[in-house]
C-alpha positions as a printed Julia matrix, in Angstrom:
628×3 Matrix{Float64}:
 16.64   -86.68   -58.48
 18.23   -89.54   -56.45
 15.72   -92.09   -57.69
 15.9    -91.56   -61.27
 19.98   -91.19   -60.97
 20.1    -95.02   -59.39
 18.03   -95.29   -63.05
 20.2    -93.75   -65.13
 23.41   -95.89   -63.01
 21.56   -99.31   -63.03
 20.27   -98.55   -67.03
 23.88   -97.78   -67.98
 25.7   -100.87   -65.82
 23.02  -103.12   -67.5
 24.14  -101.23   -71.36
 27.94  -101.8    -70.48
 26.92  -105.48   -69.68
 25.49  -105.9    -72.73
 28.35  -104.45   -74.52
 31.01  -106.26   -73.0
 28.74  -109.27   -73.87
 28.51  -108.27   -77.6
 32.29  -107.2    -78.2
 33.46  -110.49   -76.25
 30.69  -112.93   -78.93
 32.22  -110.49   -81.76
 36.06  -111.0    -80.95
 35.77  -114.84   -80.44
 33.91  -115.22   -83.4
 36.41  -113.23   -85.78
 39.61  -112.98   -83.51
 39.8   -116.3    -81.81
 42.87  -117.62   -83.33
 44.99  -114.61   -82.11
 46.44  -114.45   -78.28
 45.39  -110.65   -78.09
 41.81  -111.49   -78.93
 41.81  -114.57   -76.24
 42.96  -112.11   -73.57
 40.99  -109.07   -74.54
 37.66  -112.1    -74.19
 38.87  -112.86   -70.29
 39.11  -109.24   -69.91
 35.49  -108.72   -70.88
 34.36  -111.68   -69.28
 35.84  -109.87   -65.85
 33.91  -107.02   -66.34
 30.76  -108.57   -67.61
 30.94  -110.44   -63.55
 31.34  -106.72   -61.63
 28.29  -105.03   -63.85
 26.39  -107.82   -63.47
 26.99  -107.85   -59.66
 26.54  -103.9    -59.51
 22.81  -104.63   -61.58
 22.19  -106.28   -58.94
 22.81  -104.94   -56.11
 21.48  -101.72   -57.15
 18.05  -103.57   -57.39
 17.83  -105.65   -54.07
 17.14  -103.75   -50.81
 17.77  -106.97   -48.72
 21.81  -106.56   -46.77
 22.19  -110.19   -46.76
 21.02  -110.96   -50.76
 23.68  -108.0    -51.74
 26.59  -109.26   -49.68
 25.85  -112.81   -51.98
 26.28  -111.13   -55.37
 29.22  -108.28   -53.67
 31.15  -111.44   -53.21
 30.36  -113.06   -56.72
 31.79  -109.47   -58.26
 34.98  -110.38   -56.71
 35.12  -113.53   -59.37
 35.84  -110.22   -61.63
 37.97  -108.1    -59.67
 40.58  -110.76   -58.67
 41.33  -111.65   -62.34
 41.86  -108.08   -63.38
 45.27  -107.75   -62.57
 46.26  -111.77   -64.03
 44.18  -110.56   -67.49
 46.05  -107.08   -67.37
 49.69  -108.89   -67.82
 48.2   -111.31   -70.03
 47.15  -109.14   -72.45
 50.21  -106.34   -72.28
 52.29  -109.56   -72.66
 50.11  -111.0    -75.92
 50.42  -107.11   -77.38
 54.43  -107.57   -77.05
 54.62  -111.26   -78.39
 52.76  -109.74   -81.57
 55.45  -107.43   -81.97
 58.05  -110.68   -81.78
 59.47  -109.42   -78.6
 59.57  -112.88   -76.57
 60.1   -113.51   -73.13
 59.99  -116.15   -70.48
 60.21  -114.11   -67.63
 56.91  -112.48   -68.64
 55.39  -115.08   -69.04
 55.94  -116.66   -66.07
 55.0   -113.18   -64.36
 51.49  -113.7    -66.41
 51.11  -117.26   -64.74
 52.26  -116.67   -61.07
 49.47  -113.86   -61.43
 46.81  -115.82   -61.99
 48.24  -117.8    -59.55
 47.51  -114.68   -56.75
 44.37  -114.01   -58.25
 43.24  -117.5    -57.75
 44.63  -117.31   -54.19
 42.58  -114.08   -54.06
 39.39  -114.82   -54.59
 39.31  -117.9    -51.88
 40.58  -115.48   -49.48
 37.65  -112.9    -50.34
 34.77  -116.27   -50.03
 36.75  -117.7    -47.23
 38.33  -115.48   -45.11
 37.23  -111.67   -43.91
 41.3   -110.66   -44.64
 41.29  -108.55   -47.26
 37.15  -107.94   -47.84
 34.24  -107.8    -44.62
 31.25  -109.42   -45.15
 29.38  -106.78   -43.82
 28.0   -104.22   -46.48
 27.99  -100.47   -45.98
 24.39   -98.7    -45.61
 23.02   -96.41   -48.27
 22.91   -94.94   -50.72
 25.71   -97.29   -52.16
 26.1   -100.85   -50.36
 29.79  -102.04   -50.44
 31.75  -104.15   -48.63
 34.36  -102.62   -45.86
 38.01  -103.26   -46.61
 40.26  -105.76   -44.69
 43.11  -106.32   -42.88
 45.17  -107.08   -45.79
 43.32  -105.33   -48.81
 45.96  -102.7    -48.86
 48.11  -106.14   -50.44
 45.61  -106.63   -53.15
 45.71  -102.8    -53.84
 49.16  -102.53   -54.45
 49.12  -106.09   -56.74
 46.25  -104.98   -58.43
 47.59  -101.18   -59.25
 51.48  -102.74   -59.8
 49.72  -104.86   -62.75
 48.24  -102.34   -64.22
 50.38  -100.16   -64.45
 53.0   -103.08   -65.92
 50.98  -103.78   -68.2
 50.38  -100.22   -69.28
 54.16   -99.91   -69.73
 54.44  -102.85   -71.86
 51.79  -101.57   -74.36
 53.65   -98.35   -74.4
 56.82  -100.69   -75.45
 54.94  -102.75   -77.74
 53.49   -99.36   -79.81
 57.46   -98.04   -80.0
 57.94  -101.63   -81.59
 55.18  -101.36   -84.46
 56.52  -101.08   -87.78
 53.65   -98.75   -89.61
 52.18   -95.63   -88.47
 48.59   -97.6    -88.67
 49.62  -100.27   -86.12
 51.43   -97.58   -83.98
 47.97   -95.61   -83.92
 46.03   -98.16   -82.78
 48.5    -99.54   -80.05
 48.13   -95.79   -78.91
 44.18   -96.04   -79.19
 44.91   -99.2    -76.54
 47.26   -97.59   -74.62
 44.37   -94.39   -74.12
 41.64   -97.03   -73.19
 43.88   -99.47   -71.48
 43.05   -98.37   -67.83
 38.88   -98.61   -68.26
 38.16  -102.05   -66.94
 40.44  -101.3    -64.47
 39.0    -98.12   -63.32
 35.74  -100.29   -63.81
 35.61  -102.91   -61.72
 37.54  -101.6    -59.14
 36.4   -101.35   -55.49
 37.81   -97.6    -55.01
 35.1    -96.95   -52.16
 37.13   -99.3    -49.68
 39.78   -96.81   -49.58
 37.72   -93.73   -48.5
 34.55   -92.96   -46.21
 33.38   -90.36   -48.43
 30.72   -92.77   -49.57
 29.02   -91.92   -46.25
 29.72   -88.61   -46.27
 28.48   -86.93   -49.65
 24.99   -86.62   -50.93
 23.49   -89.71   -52.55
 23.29   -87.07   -55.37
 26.93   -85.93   -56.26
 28.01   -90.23   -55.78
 25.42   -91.23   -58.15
 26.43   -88.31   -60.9
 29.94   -89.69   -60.29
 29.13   -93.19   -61.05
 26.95   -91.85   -63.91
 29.49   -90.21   -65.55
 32.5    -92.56   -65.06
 30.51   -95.5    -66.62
 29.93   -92.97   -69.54
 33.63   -93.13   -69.8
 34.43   -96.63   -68.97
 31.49   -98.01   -71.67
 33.45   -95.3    -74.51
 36.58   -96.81   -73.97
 35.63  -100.61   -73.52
 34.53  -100.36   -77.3
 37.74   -97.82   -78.54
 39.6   -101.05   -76.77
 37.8   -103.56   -78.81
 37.9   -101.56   -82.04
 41.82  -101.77   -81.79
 41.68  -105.68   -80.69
 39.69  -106.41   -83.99
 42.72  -105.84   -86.05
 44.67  -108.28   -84.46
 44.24  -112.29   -86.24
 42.02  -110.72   -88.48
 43.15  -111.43   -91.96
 40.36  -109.25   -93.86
 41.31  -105.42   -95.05
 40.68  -103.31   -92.58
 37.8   -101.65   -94.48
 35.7   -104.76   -94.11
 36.24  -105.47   -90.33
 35.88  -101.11   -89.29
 32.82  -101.39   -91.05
 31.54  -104.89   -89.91
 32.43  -104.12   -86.29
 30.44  -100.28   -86.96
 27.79  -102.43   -88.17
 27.5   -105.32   -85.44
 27.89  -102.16   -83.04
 24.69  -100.81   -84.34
 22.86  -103.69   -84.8
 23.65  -105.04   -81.65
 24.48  -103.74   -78.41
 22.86  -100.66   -79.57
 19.66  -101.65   -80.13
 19.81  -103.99   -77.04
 20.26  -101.05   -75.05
 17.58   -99.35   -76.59
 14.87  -101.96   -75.64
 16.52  -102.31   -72.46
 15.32   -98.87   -71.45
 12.11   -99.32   -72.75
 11.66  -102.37   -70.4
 12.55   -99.78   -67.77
 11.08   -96.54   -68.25
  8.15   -97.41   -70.07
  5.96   -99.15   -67.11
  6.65   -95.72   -65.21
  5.39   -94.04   -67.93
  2.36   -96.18   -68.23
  1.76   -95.99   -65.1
  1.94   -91.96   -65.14
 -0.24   -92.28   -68.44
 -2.87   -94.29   -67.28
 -2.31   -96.99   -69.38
 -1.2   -100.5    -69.22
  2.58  -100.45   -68.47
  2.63  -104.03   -70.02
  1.22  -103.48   -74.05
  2.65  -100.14   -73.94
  6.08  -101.78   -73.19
  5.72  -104.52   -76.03
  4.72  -101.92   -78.55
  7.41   -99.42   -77.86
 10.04  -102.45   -77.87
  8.98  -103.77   -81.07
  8.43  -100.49   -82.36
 12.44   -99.34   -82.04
 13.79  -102.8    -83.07
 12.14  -102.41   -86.65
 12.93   -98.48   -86.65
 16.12   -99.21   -85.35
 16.88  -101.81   -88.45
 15.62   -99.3    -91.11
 18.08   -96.51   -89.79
 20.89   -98.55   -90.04
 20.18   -99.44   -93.26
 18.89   -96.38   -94.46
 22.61   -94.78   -92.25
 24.59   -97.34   -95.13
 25.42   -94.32   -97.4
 27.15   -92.44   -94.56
 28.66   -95.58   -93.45
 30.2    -95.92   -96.78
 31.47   -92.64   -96.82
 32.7    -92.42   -92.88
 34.49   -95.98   -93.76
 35.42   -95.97   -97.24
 36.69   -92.52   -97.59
 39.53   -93.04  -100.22
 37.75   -95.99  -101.86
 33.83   -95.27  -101.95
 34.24   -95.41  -105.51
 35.59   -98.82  -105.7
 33.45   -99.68  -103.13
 30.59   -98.39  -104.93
 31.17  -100.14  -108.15
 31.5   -103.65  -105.6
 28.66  -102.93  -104.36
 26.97  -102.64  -107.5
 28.64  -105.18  -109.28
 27.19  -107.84  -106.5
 23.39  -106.58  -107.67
 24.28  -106.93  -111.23
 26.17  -110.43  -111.51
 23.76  -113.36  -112.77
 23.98  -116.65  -111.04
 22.88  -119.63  -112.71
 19.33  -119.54  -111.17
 19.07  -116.06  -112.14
 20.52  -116.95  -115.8
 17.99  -119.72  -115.9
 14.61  -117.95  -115.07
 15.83  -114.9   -117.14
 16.16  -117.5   -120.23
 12.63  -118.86  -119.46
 11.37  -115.8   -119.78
 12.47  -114.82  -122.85
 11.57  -118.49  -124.38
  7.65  -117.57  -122.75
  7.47  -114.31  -124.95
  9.21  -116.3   -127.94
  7.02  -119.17  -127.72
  4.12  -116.33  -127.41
  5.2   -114.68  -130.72
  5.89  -117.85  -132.28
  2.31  -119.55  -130.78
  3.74  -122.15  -130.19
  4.1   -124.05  -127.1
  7.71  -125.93  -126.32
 11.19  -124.0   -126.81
 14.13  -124.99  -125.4
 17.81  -123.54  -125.35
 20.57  -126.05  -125.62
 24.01  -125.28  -125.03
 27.43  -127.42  -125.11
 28.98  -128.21  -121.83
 31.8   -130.79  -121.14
 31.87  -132.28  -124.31
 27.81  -132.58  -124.3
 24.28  -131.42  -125.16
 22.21  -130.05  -122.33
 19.11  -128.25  -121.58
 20.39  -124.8   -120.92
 16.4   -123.45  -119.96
 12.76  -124.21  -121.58
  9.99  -123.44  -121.75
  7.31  -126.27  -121.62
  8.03  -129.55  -120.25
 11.69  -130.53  -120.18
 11.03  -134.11  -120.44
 10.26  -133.49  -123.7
 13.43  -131.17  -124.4
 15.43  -134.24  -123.33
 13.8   -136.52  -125.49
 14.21  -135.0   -128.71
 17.79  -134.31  -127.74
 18.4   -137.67  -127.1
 16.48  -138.95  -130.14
 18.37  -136.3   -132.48
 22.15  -135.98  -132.47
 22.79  -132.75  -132.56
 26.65  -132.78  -132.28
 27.22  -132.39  -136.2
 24.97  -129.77  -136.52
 26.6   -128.03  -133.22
 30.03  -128.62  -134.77
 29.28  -127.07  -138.41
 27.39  -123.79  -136.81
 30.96  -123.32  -134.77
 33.25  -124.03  -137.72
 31.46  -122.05  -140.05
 29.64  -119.11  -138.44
 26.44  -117.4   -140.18
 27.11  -113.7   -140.86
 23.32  -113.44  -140.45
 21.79  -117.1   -138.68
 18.35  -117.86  -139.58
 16.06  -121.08  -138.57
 15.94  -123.78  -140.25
 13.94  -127.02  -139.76
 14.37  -130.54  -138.42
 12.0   -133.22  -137.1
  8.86  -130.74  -136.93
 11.13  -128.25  -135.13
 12.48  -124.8   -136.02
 16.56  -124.58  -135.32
 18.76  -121.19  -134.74
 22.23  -120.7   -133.81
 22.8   -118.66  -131.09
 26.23  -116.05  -131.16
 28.52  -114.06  -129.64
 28.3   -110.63  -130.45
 30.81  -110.74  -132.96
 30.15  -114.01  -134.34
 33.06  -115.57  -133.36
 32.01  -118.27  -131.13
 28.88  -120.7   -130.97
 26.71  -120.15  -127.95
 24.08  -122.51  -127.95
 21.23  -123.56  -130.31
 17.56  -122.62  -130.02
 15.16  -124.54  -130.78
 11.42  -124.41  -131.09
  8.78  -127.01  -132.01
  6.48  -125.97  -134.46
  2.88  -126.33  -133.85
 -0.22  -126.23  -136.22
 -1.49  -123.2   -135.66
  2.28  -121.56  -135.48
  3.36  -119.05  -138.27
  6.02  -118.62  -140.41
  9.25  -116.48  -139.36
  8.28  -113.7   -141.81
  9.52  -109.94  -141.55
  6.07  -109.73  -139.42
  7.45  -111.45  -136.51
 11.05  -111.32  -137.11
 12.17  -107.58  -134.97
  9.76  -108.63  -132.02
 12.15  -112.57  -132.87
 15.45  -110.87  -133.39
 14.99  -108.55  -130.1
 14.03  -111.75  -127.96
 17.09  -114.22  -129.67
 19.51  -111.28  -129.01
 18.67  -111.08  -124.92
 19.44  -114.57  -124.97
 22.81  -113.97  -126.94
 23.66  -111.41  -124.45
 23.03  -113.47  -121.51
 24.4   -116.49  -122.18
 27.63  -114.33  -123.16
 27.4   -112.37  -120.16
 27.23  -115.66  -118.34
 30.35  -117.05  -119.74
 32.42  -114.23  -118.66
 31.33  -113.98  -115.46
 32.07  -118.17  -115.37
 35.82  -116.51  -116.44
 35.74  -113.73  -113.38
 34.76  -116.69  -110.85
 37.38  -119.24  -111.92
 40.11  -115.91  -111.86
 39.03  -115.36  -108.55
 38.92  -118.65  -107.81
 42.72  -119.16  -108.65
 43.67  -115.95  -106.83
 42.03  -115.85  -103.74
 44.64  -118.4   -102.16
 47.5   -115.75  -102.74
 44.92  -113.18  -101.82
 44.78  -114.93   -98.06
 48.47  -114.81   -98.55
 49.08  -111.17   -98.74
 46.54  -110.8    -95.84
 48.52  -112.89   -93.38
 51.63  -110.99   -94.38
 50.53  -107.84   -94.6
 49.2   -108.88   -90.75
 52.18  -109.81   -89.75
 54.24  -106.69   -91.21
 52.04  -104.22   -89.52
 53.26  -105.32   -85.83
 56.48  -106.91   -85.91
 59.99  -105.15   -85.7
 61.95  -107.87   -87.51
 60.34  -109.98   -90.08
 61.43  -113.75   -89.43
 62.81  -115.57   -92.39
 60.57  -117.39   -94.47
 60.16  -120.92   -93.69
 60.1   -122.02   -97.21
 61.55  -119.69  -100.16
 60.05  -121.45  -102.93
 58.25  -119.85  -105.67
 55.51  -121.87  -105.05
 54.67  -119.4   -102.32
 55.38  -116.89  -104.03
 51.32  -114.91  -104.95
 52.78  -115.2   -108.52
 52.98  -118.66  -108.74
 50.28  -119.16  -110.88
 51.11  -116.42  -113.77
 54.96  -117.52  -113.57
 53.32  -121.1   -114.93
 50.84  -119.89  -117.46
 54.13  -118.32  -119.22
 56.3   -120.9   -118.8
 53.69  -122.91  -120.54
 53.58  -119.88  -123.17
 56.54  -120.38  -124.08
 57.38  -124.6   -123.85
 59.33  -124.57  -126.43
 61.52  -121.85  -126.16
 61.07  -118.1   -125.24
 62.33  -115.48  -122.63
 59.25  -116.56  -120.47
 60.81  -119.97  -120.17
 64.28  -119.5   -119.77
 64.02  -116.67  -117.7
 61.16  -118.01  -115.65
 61.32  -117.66  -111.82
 60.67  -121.51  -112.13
 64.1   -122.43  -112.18
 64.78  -122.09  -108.76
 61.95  -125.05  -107.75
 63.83  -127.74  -106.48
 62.46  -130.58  -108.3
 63.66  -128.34  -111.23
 67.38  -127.85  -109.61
 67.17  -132.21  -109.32
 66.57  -132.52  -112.68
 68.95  -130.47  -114.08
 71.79  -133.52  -113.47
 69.61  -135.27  -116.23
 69.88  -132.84  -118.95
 74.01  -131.68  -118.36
 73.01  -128.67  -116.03
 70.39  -127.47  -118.75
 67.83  -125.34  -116.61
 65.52  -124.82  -119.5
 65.29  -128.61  -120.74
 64.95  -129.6   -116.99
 62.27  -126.92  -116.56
 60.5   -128.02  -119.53
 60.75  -131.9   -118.32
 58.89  -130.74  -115.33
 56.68  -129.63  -116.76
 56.03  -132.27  -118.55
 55.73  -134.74  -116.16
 52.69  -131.86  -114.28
 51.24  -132.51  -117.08
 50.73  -135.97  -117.62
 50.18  -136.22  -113.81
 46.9   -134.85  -115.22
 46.31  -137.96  -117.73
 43.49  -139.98  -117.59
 43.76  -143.8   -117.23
 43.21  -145.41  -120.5
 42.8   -144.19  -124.39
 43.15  -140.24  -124.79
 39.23  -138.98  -126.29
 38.45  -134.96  -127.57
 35.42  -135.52  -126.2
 35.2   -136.95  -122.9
 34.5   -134.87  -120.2
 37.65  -136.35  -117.68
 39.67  -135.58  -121.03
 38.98  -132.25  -121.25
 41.84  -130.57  -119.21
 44.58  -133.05  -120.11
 43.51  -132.82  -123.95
 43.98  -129.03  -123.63
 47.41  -128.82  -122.06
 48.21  -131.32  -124.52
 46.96  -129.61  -128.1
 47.68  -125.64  -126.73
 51.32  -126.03  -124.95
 52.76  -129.27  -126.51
 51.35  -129.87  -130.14
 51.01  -125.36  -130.36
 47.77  -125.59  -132.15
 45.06  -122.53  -132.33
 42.78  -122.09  -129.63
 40.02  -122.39  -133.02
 41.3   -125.55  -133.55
 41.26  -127.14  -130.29
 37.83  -125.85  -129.76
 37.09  -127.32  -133.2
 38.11  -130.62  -132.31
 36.88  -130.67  -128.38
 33.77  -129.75  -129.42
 33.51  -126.48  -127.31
 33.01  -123.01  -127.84
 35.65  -120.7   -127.53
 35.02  -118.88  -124.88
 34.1   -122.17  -122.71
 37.45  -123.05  -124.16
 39.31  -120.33  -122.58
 37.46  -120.76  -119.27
 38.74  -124.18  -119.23
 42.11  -123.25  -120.25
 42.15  -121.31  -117.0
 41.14  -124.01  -114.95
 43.86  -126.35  -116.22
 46.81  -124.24  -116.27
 45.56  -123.8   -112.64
 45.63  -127.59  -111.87
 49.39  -127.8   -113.48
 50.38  -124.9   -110.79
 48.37  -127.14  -107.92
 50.33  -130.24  -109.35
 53.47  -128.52  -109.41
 53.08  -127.15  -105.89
 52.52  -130.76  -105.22
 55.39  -131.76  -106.53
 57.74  -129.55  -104.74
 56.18  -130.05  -101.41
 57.64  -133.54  -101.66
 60.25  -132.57  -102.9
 61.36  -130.55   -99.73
 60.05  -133.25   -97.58
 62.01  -136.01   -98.76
């Protein structure tokens, strides 16, 4: 019983090793840039030193090899009490409570600590050098390690105190839980690492049995709340919802220190077994280890669905849809070898053995997919100008399109499902053997032209969802650092800078303004007005608000100008010419897209884009603005 306890003690210091390891690579990877995070990483780090000292010394039988690493676990122990105040004092400084005198308390501990750990290597005052016998070697207490009790003990229990202050300071019921979940968990690495057989002699006095059970079960404990503390410290610097980090840390958990663990015992137990077995303690080791890391993988995937639901209790729906959403979208590679495909069965039912799909993009032909060789899809567009035929299939859309020839090659205009806007054309070279588009061939022609309608219109929306998401996901980081910063602090400091350029509206306020340029409730009651460049022009225009608003503008506007002669169809024209014929001159979006050569729904993708670069240049604009 004693032999496989020292097992199960020197299994689980090795598993609480590991996950100190693990959380400490997790929080400075996501939670580096907060102070909590920082301190929460020397924590671990001090605890990582003791269990790796007490692996150790559980495994060597040799007195003067364990009073080497008994020593090196003090490089842990010393620093406790330092990391303790650190990280109470981090907890209040999140909750803008501010204070010099702890944090010079924070520094003259390390200080001690420091001081210390050269008396432990150098000195027999507050730790002997000679180790206790079995069945647990330790080191006899000093002269003065009554001092480092009462430091150590004083600082944790400080530092307990001031996380009990700090959770009375948080401002929402979810920050005040987990400050609690902290305060519960807060004593572990302290009842860890510390060298509580120093103060007694009933080491030597109880069975090797009942100490070993008591280890057992207070690492148990200790590992528990070493992870409850690091689930709380994730929060903290983390600007993600707290859906995504609870389930990335459940995840990482899982995939990490769990299964670490796992193959740790099998390097363990499994040579005994062999050895019991008959067999070689070596393969069956390698097979069993393997053996649980792919298992282990396919559980946690196959665990997802109960993930989702533990995690995502109120939103699984949402989530859900997300989740399906990501499996569903096309990106351009998947848009382009879904487009080859169909052209392969077209050119099939067709027999013929080039087709290409052309589409209009920045005021140009291109080679949307093909199938055959593209060289010669390039050719013939560059040999044929297609533009006038583009423009004449957009202004005057074919209730029912058909092909038609040109050069040897078979033309069709591809639509939007209501026929509203010109997708791209399709064309096919004709061969000698190929027939004739006859009511034969034409449902097998229709079904194959109408996948291609639906995916290149499927595409273009989803180019409108990216450049939306695009535009918001700078006020989306916003909101995360404020709603951060609300959870934990008991009054909000003042906003540096009250413009509405930082406001996560920014970008709508501008697309009405534009709206209405020349006059309308959108513009003259526009949250706009209260940009300073705007307030500085308003001495122009007699105090006019609107005129000076509308002058702005302006001027964002033609900040967006090309050098040299305006052109509809040049690509570096394209923004600029849209501001200029949608806002200024108020023509129809059919129109512009008439005379940019464009479809209309890349027109409105586009329009997007530049009402975004006005609200970048206007942002611009007031940022120097407040500097000068």
């Amino acid at each position: 019983m004693l032999a496989v306890l020292e097992l199960a003690n020197k299994i689980l210091s090795s598993a609480i090793l590991i996950t100190a390891f693990s959380l400490a690579l997790y929080i400075l990877r996501h939670n580096l840039r907060s102070a909590v995070g920082r301190a929460f990483c020397i924590l671990l780090a001090s605890v990582m030193v003791v269990y790796l000292g007490d692996a150790a010394v559980l495994g060597i039988a040799s007195t003067e090899s364990a009073v080497t690493w008994l020593k090196f676990q003090w490089v842990g122990i010393a620093f406790v009490p330092a990391v303790y105040l650190h990280l109470s004092d981090a907890l209040l400084n999140v909750t803008n409570s501010n204070s010099k005198w702890r944090f010079l308390a924070v520094r003259l501990s390390y200080l001690g600590s420091g001081l210390t750990l050269l008396a432990v290597i150098l000195t027999p005052w507050i730790v002997e050098e000679v180790p206790d016998p079995a069945p647990l070697l330790h080191m006899q207490a000093g002269p003065l390690f009554w001092i480092f009790t009462l430091y150590f003990f004083t600082a944790v229990v400080s530092g307990a105190v001031n996380i009990n202050r700090a959770r009375t300071r948080c401002m929402t019921s979810t920050s005040r839980r987990r400050m609690a979940y902290l305060t519960a968990s807060f004593a572990a690495p302290a009842l860890g690492v510390f060298p509580y057989m120093l103060l007694t002699t009933l080491p030597g006095s109880l069975p090797g049995e009942i100490l070993m059970t008591i280890l057992l079960l207070g690492n148990v404990g200790i590992a528990f709340m070493i992870v409850v503390m690091a689930y709380a410290v994730a929060y903290f610097g983390a600007f993600n919802p707290d859906r995504v980090i609870k389930y990335g840390l459940i995840e990482y958990l899982l995939r990490g220190p769990l299964v670490a663990s796992l193959v740790l015992v099998i390097l363990v137990t499994m040579p005994r077994i062999g050895n019991i077995l008959g067999l070689p303690g070596s393969i069956l080791t390698l097979i069993t280890a393997v053996g649980t890391i792919i298992l282990t993988q396919m559980a946690v995937n196959l665990a997802r669905p109960f993930l989702n639901r533990l995690v995502y209790r109120q939103d699984l729906e949402e989530i859900t849809w997300l989740q399906e959403l990501d499996k569903r979208l096309l990106t351009s590679s998947d848009l382009e070898q879904y487009l080859e495909n169909v052209l392969s069965q077209l050119a099939e039912s067709l027999r013929v053995r080039r087709a290409y799909l052309v589409t209009m993009d920045d005021g140009g032909l291109q080679v949307e997919a093909c199938c055959g060789e593209r060289a010669a899809a390039q050719a013939f567009l560059q040999s044929h100008d297609l533009g006038p035929v583009f423009q004449r299939c957009q202004q005057e859309p074919e209730p029912s399109p058909a092909f038609y020839s040109i050069d040897g090659h078979m033309l069709r205009p591809l639509y939007t499902q209501g026929h509203d806007a010109l997708l791209g054309l399709l064309i096919v070279a004709r061969g000698p053997f190929a027939p004739r588009v006859d009511d034969q061939l034409s449902d097998d022609v229709a079904e194959l032209i109408e996948q291609a309608e639906t995916a290149l219109q499927d595409r273009h929306l989803q180019q409108g969802i990216f450049v939306a998401l695009q535009q918001i996901m700078p006020d989306i980081e916003r909101i995360q650092k404020q709603r951060q910063l609300m959870r934990y602090v008991t009054s909000l400091p003042q906003p540096i800078n009250s413009s509405p350029v930082n406001d996560p509206s920014f970008a709508r306020w501008v697309k009405d303004a534009l709206s209405h340029y020349w006059g309308g409730p959108k513009l003259t009651r526009s949250p706009l007005l209260d940009l300073r460049i705007v307030r500085a022009a308003r001495a122009q225009y007699e105090e006019d608000p609107v005129r000076a608003l509308r002058t702005v503008l302006q001027q964002a506007i033609e900040a967006l100008r090309p050098v040299g002669e305006q052109k509809m169809t040049a690509a570096e024209w394209t923004l600029y010419n849209i501001l200029d014929l949608k806002y200024r001159q108020g023509r129809r979006m059919r129109e512009i897209a008439h005379r940019l050569a464009v479809s209309e729904s890349d027109l409105y993708r586009k329009q997007r884009a530049a009402i975004g670069e006005v609200a970048r240049t206007l942002s611009e604009m007031e940022h120097q603005s407040s500097s000068s």
